[in-house]
C-alpha positions as CSV (number, residue, x, y, z in Angstrom):
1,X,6.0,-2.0,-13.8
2,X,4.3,1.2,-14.7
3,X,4.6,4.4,-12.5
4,X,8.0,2.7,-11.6
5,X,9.3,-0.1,-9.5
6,X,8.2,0.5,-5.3
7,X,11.8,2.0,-3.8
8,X,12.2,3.6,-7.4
9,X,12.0,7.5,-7.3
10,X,9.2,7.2,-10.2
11,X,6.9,5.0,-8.0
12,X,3.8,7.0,-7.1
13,X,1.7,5.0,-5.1
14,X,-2.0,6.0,-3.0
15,X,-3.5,4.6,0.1
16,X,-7.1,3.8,-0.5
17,X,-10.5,4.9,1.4
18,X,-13.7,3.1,1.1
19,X,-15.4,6.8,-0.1
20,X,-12.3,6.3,-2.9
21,X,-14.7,3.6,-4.2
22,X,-17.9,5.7,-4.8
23,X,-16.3,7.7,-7.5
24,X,-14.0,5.5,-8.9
25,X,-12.7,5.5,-13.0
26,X,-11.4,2.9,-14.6
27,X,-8.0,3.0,-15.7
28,X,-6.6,1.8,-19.5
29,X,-5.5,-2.1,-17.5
30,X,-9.2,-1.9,-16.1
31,X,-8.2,-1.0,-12.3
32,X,-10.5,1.1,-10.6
33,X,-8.9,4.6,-9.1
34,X,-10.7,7.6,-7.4
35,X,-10.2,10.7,-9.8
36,X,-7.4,11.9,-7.7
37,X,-5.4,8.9,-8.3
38,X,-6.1,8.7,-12.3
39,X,-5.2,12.0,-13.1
40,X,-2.2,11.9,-11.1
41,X,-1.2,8.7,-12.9
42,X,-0.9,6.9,-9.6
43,X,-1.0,3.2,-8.3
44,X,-3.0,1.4,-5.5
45,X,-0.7,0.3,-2.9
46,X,-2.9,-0.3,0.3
47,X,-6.0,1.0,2.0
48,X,-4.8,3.5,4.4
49,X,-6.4,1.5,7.6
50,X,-4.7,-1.9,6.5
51,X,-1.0,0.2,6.2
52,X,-1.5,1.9,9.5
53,X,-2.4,-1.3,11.1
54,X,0.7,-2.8,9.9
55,X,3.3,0.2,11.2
56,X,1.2,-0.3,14.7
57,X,1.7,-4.4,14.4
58,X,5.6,-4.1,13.5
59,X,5.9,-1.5,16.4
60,X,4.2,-3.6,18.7
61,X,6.2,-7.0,17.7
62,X,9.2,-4.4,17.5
63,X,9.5,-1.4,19.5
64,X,13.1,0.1,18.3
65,X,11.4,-0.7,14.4
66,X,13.2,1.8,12.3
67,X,12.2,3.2,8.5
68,X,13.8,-0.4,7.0
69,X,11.9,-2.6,9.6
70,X,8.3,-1.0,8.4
71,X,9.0,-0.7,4.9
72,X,9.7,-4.6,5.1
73,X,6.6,-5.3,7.1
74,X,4.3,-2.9,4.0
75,X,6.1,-5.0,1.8
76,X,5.6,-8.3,3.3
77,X,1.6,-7.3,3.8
78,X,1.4,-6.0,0.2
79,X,2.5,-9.1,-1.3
80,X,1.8,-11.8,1.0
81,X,-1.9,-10.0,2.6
82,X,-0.8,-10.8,6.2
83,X,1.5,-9.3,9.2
84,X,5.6,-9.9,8.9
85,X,6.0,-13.0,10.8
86,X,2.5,-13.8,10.9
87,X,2.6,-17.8,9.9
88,X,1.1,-18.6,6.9
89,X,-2.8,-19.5,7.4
């Protein structure tokens, strides 16, 4: 995995914004990255509204969540595209 494996010190990873789209380049595997994120060699990981709403869903299903608990729960919603514990649709 380029950039590093997520949990690897080499990872470097961004949190989108829909104004990230407006100026977006193209990257040498064809993904689309706001300048910022291309010259910085960095990787989409989630739009920064999507990851807060899954910290405030884990705290809410959770209240004594701690760093393990959310990093789960981003991982979960990064791979699967819904909430830790959330059946499947």
């Amino acid at each position: 995995m380029p950039g590093g494996a997520i949990g690897e010190p080499s990872c470097r990873l961004y949190l989108s914004h829909a104004e990230d789209e407006e100026a977006a380049l193209i990257d040498d595997h064809g993904e689309a990255l706001p300048p910022f994120a291309a010259d910085q060699r960095l990787r989409h990981f989630l739009a920064a509204a999507d990851f807060a709403e899954v910290l405030a869903v884990q705290r809410s299903r959770e209240p004594r969540s701690g760093l393990a608990d959310f990093a789960r729960a981003l991982d979960h919603y990064h791979r699967h595209d819904a909430f830790l514990g959330t059946p499947p649709g």
